[in-house]
C-alpha positions as CSV (number, residue, x, y, z in Angstrom):
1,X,0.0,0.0,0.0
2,X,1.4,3.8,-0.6
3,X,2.7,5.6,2.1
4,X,-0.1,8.1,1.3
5,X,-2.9,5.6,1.5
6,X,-1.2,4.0,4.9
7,X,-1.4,7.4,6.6
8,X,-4.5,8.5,5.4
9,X,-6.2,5.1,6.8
10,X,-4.5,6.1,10.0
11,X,-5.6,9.4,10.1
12,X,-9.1,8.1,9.4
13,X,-8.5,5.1,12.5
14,X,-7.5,7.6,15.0
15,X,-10.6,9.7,14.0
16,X,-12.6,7.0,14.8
17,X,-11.5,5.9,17.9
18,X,-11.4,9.4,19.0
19,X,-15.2,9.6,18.0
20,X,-15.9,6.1,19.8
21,X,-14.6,7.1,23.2
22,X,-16.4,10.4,23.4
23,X,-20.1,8.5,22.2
24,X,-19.2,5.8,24.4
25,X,-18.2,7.4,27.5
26,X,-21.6,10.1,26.8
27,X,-23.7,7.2,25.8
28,X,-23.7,5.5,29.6
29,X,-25.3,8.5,31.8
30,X,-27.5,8.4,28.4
31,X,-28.4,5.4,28.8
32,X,-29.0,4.9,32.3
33,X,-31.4,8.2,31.9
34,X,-32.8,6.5,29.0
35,X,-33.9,3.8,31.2
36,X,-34.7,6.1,34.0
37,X,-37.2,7.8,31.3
38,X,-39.0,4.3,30.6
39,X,-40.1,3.2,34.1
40,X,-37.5,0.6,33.8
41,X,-34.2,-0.6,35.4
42,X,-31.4,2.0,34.0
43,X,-29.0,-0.8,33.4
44,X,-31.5,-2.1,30.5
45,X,-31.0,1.7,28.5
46,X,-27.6,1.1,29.1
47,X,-27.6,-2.0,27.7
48,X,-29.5,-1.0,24.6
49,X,-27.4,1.4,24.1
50,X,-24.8,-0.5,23.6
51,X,-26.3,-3.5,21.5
52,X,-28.6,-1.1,19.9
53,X,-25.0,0.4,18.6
54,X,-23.3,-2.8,17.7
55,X,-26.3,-4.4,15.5
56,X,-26.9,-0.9,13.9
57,X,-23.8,-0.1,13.1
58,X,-23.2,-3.7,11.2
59,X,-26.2,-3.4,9.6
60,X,-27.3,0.5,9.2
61,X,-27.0,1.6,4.7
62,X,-25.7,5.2,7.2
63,X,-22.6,5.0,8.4
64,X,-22.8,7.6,11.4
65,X,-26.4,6.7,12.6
66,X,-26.3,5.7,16.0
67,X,-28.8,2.9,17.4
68,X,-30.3,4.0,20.5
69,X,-32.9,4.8,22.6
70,X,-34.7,7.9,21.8
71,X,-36.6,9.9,24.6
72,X,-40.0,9.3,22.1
73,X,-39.1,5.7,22.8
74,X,-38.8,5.5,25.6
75,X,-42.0,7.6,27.1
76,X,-43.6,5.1,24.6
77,X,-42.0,2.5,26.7
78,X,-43.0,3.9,29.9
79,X,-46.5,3.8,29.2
80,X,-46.8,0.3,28.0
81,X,-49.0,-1.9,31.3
82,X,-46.7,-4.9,30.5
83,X,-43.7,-3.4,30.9
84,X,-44.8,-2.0,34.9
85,X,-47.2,-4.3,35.5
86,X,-47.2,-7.4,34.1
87,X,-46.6,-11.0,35.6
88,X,-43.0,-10.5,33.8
89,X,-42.1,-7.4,33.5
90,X,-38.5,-7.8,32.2
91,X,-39.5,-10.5,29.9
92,X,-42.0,-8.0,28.8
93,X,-39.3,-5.4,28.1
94,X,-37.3,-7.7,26.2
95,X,-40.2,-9.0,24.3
96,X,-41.4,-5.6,23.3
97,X,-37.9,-5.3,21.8
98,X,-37.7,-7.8,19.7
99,X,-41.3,-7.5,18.6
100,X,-40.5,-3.8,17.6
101,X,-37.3,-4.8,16.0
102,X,-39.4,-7.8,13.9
103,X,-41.6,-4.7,12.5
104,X,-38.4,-2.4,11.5
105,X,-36.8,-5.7,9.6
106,X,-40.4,-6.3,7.9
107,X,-40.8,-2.9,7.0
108,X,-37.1,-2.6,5.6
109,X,-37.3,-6.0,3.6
110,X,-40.7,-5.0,2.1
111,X,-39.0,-0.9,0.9
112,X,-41.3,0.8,2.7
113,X,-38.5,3.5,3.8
114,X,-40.6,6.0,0.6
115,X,-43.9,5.9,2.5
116,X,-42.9,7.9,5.4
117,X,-42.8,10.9,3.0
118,X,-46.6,10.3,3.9
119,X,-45.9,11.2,7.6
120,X,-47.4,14.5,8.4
121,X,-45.1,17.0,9.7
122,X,-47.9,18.2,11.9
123,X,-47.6,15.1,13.8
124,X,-44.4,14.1,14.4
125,X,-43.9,18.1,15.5
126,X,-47.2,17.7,18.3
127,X,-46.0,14.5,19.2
128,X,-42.0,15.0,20.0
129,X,-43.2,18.4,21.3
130,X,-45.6,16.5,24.1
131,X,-42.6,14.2,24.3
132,X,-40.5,16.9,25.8
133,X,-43.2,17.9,28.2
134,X,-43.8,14.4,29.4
135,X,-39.9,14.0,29.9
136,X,-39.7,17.2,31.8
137,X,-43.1,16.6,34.2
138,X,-41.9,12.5,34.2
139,X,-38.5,13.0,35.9
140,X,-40.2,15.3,38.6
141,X,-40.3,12.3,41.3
142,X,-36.8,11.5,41.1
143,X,-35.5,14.8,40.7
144,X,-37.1,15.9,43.7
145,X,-37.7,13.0,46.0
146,X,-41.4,12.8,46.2
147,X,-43.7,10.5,44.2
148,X,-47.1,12.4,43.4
149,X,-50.0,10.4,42.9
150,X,-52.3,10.8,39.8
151,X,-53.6,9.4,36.7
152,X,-51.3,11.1,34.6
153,X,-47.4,12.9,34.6
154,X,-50.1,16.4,34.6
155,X,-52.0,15.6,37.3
156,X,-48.8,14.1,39.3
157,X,-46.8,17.3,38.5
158,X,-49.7,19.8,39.5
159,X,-49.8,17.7,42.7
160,X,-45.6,17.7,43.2
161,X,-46.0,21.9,42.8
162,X,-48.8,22.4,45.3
163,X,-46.7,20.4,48.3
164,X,-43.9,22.1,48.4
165,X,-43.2,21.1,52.0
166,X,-43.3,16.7,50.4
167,X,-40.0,17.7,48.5
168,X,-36.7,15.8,49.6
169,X,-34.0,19.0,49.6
170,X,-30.9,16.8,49.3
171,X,-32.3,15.1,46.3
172,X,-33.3,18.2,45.2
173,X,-30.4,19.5,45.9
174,X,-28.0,17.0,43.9
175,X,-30.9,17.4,40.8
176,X,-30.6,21.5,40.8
177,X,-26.8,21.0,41.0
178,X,-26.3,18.8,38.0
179,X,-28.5,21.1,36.1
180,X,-26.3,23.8,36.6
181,X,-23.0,22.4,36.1
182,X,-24.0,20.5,33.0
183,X,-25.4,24.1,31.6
184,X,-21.7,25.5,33.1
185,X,-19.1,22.6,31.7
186,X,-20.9,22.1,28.0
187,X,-19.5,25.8,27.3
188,X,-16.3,24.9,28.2
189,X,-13.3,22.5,26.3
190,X,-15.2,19.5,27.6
191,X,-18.5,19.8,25.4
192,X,-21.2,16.9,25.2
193,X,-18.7,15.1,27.8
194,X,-19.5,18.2,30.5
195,X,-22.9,16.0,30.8
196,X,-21.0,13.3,32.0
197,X,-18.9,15.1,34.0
198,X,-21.9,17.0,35.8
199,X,-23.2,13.5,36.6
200,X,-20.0,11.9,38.0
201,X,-19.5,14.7,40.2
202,X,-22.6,15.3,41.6
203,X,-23.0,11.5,42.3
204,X,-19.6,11.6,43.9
205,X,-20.5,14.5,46.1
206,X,-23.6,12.7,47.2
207,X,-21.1,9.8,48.6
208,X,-18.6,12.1,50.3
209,X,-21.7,14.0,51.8
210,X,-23.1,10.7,53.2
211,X,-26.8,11.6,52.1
212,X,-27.8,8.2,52.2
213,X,-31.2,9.0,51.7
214,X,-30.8,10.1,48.2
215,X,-31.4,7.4,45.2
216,X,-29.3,6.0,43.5
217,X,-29.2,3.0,40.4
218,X,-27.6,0.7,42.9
219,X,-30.9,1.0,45.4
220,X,-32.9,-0.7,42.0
221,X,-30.9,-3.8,42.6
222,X,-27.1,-5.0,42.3
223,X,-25.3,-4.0,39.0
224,X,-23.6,-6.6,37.4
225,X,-20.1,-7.1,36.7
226,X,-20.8,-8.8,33.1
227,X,-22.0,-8.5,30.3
228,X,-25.9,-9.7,30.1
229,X,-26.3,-13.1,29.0
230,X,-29.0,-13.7,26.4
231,X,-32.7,-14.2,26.7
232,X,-35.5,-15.3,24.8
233,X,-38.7,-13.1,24.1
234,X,-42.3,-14.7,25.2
235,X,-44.4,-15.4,22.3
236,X,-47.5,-15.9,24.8
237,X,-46.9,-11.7,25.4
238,X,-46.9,-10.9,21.5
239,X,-50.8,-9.8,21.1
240,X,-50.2,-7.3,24.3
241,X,-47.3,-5.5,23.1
242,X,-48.4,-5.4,19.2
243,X,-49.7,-2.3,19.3
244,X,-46.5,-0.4,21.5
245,X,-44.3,-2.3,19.3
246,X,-46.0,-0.5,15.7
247,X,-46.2,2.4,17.5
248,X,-42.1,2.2,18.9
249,X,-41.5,1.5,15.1
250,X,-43.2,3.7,13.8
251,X,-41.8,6.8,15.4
252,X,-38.4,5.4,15.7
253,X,-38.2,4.5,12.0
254,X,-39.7,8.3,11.7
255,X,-36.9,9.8,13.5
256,X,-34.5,7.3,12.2
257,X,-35.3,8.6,8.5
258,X,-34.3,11.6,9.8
259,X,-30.9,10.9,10.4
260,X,-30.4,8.9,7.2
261,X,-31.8,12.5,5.3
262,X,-29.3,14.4,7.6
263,X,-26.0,12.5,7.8
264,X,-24.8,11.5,4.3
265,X,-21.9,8.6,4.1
266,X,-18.2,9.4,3.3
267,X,-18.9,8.7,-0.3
268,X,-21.4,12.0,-0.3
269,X,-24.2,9.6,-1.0
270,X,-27.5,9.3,1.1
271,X,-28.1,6.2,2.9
272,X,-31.0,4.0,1.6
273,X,-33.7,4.4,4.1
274,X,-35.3,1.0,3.6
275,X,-31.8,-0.6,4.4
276,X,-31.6,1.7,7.5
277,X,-35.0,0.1,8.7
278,X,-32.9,-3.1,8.6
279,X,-30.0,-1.7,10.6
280,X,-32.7,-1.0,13.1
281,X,-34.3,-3.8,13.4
282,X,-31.2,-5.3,13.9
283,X,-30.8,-3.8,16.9
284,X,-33.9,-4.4,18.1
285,X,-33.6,-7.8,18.0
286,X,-30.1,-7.8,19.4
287,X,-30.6,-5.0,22.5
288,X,-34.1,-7.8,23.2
289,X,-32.4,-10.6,23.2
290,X,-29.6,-9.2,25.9
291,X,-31.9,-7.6,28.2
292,X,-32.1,-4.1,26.6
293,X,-35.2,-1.9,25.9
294,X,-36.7,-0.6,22.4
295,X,-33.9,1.5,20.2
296,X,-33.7,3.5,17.2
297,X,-31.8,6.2,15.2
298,X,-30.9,8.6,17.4
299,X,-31.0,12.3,16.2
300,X,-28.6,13.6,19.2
301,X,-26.2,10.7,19.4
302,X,-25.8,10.6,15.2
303,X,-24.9,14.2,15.5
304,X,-22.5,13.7,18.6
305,X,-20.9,10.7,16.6
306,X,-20.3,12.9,13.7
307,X,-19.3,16.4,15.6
308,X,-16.5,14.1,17.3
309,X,-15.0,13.2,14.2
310,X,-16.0,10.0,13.0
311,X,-15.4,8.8,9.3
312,X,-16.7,5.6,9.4
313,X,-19.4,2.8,11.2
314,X,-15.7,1.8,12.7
315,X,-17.0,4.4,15.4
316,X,-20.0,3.1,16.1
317,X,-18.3,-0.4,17.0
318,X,-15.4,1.3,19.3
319,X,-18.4,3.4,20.4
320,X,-19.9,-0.1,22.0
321,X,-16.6,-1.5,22.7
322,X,-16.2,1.6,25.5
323,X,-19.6,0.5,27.1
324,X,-18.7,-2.5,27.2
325,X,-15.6,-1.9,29.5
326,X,-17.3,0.1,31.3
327,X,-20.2,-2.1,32.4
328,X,-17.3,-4.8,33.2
329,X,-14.8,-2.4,34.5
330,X,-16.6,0.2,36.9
331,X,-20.1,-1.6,37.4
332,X,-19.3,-0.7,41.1
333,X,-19.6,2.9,40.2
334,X,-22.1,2.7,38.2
335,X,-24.5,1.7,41.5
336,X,-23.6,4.8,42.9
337,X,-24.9,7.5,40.4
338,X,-27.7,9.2,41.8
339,X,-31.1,8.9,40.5
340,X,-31.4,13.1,40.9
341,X,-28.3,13.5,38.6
342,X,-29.9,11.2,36.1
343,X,-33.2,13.2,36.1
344,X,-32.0,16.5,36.1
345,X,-30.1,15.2,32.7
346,X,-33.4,13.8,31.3
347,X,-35.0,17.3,32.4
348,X,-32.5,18.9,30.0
349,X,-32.8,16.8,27.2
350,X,-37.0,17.4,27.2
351,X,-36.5,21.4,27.6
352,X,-34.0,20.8,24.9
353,X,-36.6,18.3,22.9
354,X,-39.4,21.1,22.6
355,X,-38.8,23.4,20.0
356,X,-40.9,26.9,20.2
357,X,-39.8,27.8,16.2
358,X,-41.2,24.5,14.8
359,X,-44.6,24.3,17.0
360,X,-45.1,27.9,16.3
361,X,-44.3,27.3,12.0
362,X,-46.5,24.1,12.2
363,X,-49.6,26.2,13.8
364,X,-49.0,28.7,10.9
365,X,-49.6,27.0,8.5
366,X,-53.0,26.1,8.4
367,X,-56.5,24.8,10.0
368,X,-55.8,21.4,9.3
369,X,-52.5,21.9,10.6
370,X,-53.8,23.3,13.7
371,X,-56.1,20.7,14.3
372,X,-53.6,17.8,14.3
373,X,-50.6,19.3,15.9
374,X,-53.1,20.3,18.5
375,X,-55.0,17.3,18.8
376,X,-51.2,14.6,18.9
377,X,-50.3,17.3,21.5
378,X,-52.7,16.9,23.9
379,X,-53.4,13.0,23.4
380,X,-49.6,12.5,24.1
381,X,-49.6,14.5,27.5
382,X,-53.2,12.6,28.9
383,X,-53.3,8.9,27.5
384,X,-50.6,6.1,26.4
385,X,-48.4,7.5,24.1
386,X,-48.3,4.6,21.6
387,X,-52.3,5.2,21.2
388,X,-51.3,9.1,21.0
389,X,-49.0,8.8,18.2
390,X,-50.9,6.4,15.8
391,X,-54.6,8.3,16.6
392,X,-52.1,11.7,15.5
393,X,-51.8,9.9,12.0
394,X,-55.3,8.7,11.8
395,X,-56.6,11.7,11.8
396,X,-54.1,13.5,9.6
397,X,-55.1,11.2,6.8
398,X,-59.0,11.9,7.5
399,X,-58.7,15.5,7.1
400,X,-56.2,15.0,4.6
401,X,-59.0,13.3,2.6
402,X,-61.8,15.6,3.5
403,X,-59.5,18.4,2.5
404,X,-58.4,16.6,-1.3
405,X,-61.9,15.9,-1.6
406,X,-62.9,19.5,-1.1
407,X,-60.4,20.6,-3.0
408,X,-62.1,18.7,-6.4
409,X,-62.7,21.4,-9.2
410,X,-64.4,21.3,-12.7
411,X,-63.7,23.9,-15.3
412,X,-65.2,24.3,-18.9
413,X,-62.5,24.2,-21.7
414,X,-63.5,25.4,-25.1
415,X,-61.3,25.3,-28.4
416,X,-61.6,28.6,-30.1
417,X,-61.1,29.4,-34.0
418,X,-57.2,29.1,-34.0
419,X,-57.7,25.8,-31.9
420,X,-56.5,27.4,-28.7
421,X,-58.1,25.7,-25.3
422,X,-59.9,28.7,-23.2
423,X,-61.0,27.4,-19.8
424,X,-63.7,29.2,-17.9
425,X,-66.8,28.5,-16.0
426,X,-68.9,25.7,-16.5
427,X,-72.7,26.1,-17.8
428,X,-75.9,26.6,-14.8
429,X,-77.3,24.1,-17.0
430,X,-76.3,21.8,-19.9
431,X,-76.9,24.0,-23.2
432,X,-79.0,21.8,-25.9
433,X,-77.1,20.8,-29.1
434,X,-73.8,22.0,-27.5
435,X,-70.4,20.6,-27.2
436,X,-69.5,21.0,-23.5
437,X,-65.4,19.5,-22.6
438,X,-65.3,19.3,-18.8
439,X,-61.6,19.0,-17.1
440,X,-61.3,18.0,-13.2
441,X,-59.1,19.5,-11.3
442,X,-58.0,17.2,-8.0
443,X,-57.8,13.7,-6.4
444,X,-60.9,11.4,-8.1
445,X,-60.5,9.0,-4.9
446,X,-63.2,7.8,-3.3
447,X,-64.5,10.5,-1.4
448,X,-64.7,12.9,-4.2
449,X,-67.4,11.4,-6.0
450,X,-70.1,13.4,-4.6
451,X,-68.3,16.1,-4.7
452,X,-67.9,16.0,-8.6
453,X,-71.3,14.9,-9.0
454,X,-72.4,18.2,-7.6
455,X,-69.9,19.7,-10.0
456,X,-71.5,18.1,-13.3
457,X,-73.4,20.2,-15.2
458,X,-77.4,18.9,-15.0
459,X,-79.4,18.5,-18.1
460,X,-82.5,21.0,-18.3
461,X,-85.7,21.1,-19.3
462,X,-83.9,22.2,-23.2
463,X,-81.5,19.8,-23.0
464,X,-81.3,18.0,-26.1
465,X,-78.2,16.5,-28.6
466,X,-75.8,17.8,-25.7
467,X,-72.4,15.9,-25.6
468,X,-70.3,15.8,-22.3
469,X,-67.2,15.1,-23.3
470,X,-65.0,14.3,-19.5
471,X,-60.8,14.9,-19.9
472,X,-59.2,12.5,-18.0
473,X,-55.6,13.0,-19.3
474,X,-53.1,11.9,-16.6
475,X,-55.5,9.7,-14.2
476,X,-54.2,6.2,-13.3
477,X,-57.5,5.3,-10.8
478,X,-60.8,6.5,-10.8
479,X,-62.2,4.1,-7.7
480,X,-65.6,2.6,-7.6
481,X,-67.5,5.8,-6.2
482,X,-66.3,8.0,-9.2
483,X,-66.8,5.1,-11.8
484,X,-70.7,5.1,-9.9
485,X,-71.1,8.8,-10.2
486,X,-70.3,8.4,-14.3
487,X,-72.4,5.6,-14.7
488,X,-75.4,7.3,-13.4
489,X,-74.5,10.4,-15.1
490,X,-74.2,8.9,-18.7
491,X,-77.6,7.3,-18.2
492,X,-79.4,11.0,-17.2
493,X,-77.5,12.4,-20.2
494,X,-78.8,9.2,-22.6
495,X,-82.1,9.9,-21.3
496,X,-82.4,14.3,-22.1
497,X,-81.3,12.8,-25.5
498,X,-77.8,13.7,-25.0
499,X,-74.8,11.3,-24.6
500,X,-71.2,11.3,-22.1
501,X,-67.5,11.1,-23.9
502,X,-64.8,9.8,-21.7
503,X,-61.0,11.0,-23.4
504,X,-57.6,10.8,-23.1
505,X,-57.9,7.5,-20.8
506,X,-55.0,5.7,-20.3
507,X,-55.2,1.5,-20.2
508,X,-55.7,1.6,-16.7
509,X,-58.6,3.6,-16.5
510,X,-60.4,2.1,-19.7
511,X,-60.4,-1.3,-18.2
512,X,-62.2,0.5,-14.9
513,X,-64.7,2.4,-17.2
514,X,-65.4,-1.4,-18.3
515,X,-65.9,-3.0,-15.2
516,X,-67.7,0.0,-13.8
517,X,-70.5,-0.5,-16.4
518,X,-69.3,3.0,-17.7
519,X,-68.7,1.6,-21.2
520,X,-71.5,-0.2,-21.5
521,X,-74.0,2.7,-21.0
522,X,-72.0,5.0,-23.4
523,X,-70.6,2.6,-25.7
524,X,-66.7,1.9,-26.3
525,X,-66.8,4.1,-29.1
526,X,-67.4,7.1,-26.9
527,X,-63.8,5.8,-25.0
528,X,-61.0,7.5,-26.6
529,X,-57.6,6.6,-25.3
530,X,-54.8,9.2,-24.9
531,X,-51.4,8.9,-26.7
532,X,-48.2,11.6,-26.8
533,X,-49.9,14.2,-28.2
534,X,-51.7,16.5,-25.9
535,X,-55.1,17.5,-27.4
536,X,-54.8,15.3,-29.8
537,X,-57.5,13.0,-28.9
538,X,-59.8,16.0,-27.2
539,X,-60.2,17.6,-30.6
540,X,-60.5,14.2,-32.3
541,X,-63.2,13.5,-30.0
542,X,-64.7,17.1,-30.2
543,X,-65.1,16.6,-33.8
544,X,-66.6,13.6,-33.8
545,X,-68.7,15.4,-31.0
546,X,-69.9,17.9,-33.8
547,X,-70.8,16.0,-36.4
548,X,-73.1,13.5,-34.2
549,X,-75.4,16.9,-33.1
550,X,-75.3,17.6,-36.3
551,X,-76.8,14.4,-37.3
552,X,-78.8,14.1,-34.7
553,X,-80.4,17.6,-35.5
554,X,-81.0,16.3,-39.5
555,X,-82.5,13.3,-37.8
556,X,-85.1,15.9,-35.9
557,X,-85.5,18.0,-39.3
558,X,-86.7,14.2,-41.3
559,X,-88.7,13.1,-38.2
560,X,-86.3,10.6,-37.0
561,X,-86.2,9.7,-33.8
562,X,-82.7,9.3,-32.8
């Protein structure tokens, strides 16, 4: 190999161990908080972190996305009954992973990565926004020592403010301390690492001061000195977590695509998003199967990975490598971190995870808008997140359809005496012996119909030798209700002694006006399929148009009865 080549793989090495210390040292207060978040034992964040890491990073199309858990996850986690209250909680946990991670590797290996271009903004900017909240309001008990009662993190934070005298000052203490000196040390040399910093030494303090009264991850039960040894999910607890786990994958696939979109690889080309869905899956199934809760790309840590210096997925593996020591290496110390630290990080990372400028462009935008950002908002702050999030998108796409269907137009088009197409209004009524070209403008889905049926110029009480003739240049699916609304329409125009012309139809579409029972009523001479030229079969089909009133009116003037 050239010497050039030798040192620039060096270079490239050293960049990416670098990298991998600084994610790996930042990603175990992370993760411990991320398990703090969730409701569950801290050591399982910290051990999705890691795994998470590892399987994403061997699997991930990106080569900086980082595999982790994500506060969205995790408050998903948090509200999901098997995880707190089942029979088997952990097994629950570690089911839900793998279950989530199943869904990510199915929607990868089927290309669904293009469909979440379908994802309305509105939501995903409600629901992270509650998110942040619910981070904020959820760390309350450990932050300040006193475990408010209520149906919801609302209720229980309105309760925590109105008895003051029920806080616990040293925790309090040790929570407002780490807030401050994590604000303090991130502005100096030390950057993301002053997080982890701010939690060591507040911890430590806690030790040296003796307030024994003060939580810490040891009181959930003994850390381990090992690395977790590998379970098996339950199959029995599959139909109870389905619904968390589309939900987990859902917005952790959402977020993930953010990340691929934001972080191209080395060789300046985008990651494929579908494969990403892969890579995350991946590490779904690999943080379940050792004891770890849900993961996905994470916004923050991809950005950390990156900002350090990393040039390749080699830093994502080093990244895991440096939790890895440090679970086997300083487990002891890990037990000693205090639960206040840990929650005054998480309280940080929610102020942090509401953003003011996005919420406020959202509501700007428009009603519908309003309506969903406000509606995912408030559903994530009072019920289960996982039923917050997916009723968000429902009821994007219904007023995304009531708005398309609104939004159908029909406008007259006329060709005038140097063949030119003038659009204008359509008729009050359908003019006798008249050629009348009708364009829609709009979605012809399903719920449309009526509304283009309303649009459809009537026949009168005059109404004779009238031809209808309906551009449908560019449609690739009419749908049953719109094929229904023509069907009926031919047969009023058939009986005012008029008839209904169907042009520029594509294959597609002809084969619907057949099954519909279109082209039966108006015959498949009245069917005139589109080609290259634009117009082309319009003023073909306005000719013929002509010449049948024409007949039709010498048929009236001999006393036939056409």
């Amino acid at each position: 190999m050239s010497r050039p080549g030798l040192s620039r793989r060096r270079r490239t090495l050293r960049q990416d161990t670098v990298a991998g210390v600084v994610l790996g040292v930042e990603s175990v207060p992370d993760g411990l908080a991320a398990g703090l978040l969730a409701g569950v034992n801290p050591l399982a964040g910290l051990y999705a972190y890691l795994f998470g890491t590892v399987g994403g990073a061997l699997c991930t199309s990106s080569a900086f996305m980082a595999v982790q858990a994500t506060g969205a996850m995790a408050l998903i986690t948090a509200d999901v009954p098997a995880v707190h209250a089942g029979s088997d909680q952990a097994a629950a946990l570690f089911t839900l992973s793998v279950l989530t991670g199943v869904v990510m590797l199915a929607a990868g290996f089927l290309r669904l990565g293009a469909l979440l271009r379908f994802v309305p903004n509105a939501v995903m900017v409600g629901f992270i926004g509650a998110v942040g909240v619910n981070i904020v309001l959820g760390q309350l008990a450990d932050l300040t020592g006193y475990r408010a009662e209520g149906a919801n993190r609302v209720v229980r934070a309105v309760t925590t403010v109105l008895h003051p005298g029920q806080l616990h000052p040293a925790s309090l203490a040790v929570g407002i301390g780490t807030l401050v000196l994590i604000v303090l040390l991130e502005r100096t040399r030390l950057g993301p690492l002053g997080l982890v910093v701010a939690v060591v030494l507040t911890s430590a303090a806690t030790a040296v001061v003796g307030w024994r009264s003060v939580a810490t991850v040891g009181d959930l039960g003994a850390v381990p000195r090992s690395l977790p040894t590998p379970q098996l999910p339950l199959p029995g607890l599959v139909p109870s977590l389905l619904v968390p786990a589309l939900s987990l994958a859902f917005v952790g696939l959402v977020q993930g695509a953010a990340v691929s979109a934001g972080f191209p690889n080395p060789d300046g080309r985008h990651p494929d998003a579908s494969r990403d869905f892969i890579g995350q899956g991946a590490g779904n199934v690999l943080a379940g199967v050792f004891q770890g809760m849900p993961v996905g790309g994470s916004m923050s840590a991809s950005s950390l990975n990156r900002a350090a210096g990393a040039r390749s997925r080699l830093a994502l593996l080093i990244a895991g490598l440096v939790m890895a020591v440090v679970i086997l290496a300083f487990a002891g110390l890990v037990g000693h971190v205090a639960m206040p630290a840990l929650a005054a990080l998480l309280v940080l990372i929610g102020l942090r995870t509401v953003k003011p400028a996005e919420l406020s462009s959202v509501w700007r935008t428009g009603a519908v808008q309003k309506v969903v950002l406000a509606t995912t908002f408030v559903l994530t702050m009072v019920v289960p997140s996982q039923y917050a999030v997916l009723v968000g998108v429902g009821l994007a796409v219904v007023l995304h359809v009531v708005r398309q269907a609104d939004r159908v137009t029909v406008r007259r088009w006329r060709l005038d005496r140097d063949g030119d197409l003038v659009e204008g209004d359509l008729p009050a009524g359908l003019p006798a012996e008249e050629v009348v070209v009708l364009q829609p403008y709009g979605s012809l889905f399903f719920a449309a119909a009526p509304v283009l049926e309303a649009c459809l110029p009537a026949p009168t009480g005059d109404t004779r030798h009238a031809v209808v003739v309906l551009r449908l240049r560019g449609r690739t699916d009419l749908g049953s209700g719109v094929l229904d609304v023509l069907r009926r329409y031919a047969l009023t125009l058939r009986a005012a002694r008029s008839k209904l012309v169907v042009v520029s139809a594509g294959a597609r579409v002809r084969h619907q006006l057949q099954v519909g029972g279109v082209t039966d009523v108006i015959g498949a001479e009245n069917v005139y399929a589109g080609d290259e030229r634009v117009g082309a079969a319009l003023r073909r089909a306005c000719a013929d148009a002509e010449r049948w009133i024409a007949g039709q009116a010498a048929g009236d003037d001999t006393g036939d009865d056409a």
